[in-house]
C-alpha angles and dihedrals in degrees: 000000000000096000103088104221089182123056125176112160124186095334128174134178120188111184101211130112078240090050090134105045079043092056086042082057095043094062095035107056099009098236126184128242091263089046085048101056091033093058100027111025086238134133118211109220105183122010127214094321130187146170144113134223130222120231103266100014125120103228108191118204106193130172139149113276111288096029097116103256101131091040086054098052092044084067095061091067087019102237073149125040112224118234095220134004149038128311112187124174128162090359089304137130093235085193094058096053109120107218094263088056096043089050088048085045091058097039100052107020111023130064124183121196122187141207088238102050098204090201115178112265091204101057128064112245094264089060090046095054090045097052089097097055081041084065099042086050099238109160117264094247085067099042087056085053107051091037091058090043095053097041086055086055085059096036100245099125111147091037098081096106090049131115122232103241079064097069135074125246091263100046085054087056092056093044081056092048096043080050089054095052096046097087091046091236123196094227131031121203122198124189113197089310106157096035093092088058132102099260092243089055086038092050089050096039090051085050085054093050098046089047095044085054095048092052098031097045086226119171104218131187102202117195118204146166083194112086092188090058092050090053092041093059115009126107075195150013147218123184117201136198125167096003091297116104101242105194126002117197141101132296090263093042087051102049094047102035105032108182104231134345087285101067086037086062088056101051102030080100106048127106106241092196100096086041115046114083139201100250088046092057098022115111102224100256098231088070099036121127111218109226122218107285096018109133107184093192086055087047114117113234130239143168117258084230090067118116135248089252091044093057097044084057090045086050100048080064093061158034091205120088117255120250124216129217130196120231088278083060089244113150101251102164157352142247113195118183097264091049090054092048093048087051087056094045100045108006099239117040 
């Protein structure tokens, strides 16, 4: 996952009928988002943002209500223009897209998923699925084929010939995630679309989406409120607050070295079980003090990709400590007792 699919460099978007004198203020003297609707009568949605996103990856934007997470992922297929930056996807200047490639851009690479589906009430779900190929004027033989396709992806097969007031919520959501797929897009992007679902429909639907992306290859930008969905299923993640992303890293970087006391408000309450893992708690062999008792030719063996959960099993087995080993199986490290008790408490020791 080296080749980045997703650029934004530097970009800004201030809502305000002086949106630009308020950006020429911005950079010149360098004023807050309350300086800048107090002088301006602007609001700053999203503040000198950047990232990128690798081909393949889930790359989860989350963020309390108001931090600018859905107005960020509404740039990457411009359904708002920036104020100011760089917008980059599939190796294209979004910015430079005249209106017929940026329909095409839509149509064909990009598919965008919400959290309120806005399926058409007056057409059964197959015809739902196939209105972007409808669009695009593919025949009606191949939009029956590709919408069956895409609703036994999601495991909606015999529903084709339903309505949408039918369904459940969280039927609907499949029927809009089979649409996305239809056209086979490049990118997905998902704004909030399983939060207004019962946990135990969110959890499998969550399953279904992670799975869909492995086999499929999708790049997907996920926006959430929910940090235990973005852990759950980011390669990656942003926090944002005030429209500025506060902290980028994975779920493991993010739980054990929080960024400021923002982000470790966030995470004071997550389980670091499924997240921590050996390399980041292991003491590199070469230094390590042997204890009394400890009998490193008696000691079990793990990965230093094994999990928190995984080791406290492996220790309950013995009173010796637990060895790691790289992917070449070499002996890179070491986990005593204390050192596994240290990684629960506090995540890293």
């Amino acid at each position: 996952m080296s080749e980045d699919v997703i650029t934004l460099k530097n970009v800004w978007k201030i809502f305000g009928d002086r949106a630009e004198e308020a950006m020429r203020a911005v950079e010149s003297r360098g004023l807050t988002k309350p300086e800048v609707l107090k002088e301006f009568a602007c609001v700053v949605g999203i503040a000198d943002c950047s990232f990128s996103v690798r081909r393949g990856e889930i790359f989860c934007v989350m963020g309390l209500s108001g931090s600018g997470k859905s107005t960020m992922v509404r740039h990457l297929n411009r359904l708002i223009e920036p104020t100011s930056g760089e917008i980059s996807v599939l190796g294209k200047d979004v910015l430079a897209l005249n209106n017929q490639q940026l329909r095409e851009m839509r149509a064909n690479h990009l598919g965008m998923v919400f959290q309120h589906m806005a399926l058409l009430p007056h057409r059964t779900v197959r015809d739902n699925v196939g209105f972007p190929l409808q669009v695009r004027g593919e025949p009606k033989s191949v939009r029956w084929e590709v919408s069956q396709r895409c609703l036994n992806m999601v495991n909606l097969d015999g529903y084709e010939d339903r309505f949408p007031r039918e369904l459940s919520g969280g039927m609907q959501q499949r029927v809009g995630l089979a649409r996305a797929l239809a056209s086979d897009p490049e990118v997905l992007l998902m704004d909030e679309p399983f939060s207004a679902l019962d946990p135990l429909i969110r959890r499998q639907l969550q399953d279904q989406f992670m799975a869909l992306s492995a086999e499929l290859n999708k790049t997907t930008v996920f926006i959430t409120h929910d940090l235990d969905e973005a852990i759950r299923i980011g390669n990656r993640i942003a926090i944002m607050k005030d429209g500025r992303i506060v902290q980028i890293g994975t779920p493991e970087q993010i739980v054990t070295e929080p960024a400021d006391d923002y982000v470790r408000d966030f995470v004071e309450g997550i389980s670091k079980l499924k997240l921590v893992f050996a390399h980041s708690i292991m003491e590199p062999i070469d230094s390590y003090q042997l204890e009394a008792g400890d009998d490193l030719a008696q000691s079990p063996r793990a990965s230093h990709g094994t999990d928190l959960d995984q080791l406290i099993d492996i220790a309950t087995t013995t009173s010796h400590p637990i060895i790691i080993q790289d992917d070449d199986g070499q002996d890179v490290g070491v986990i005593s007792k204390s050192r596994l008790l240290k990684g629960i408490q506090g995540g890293k020791a």
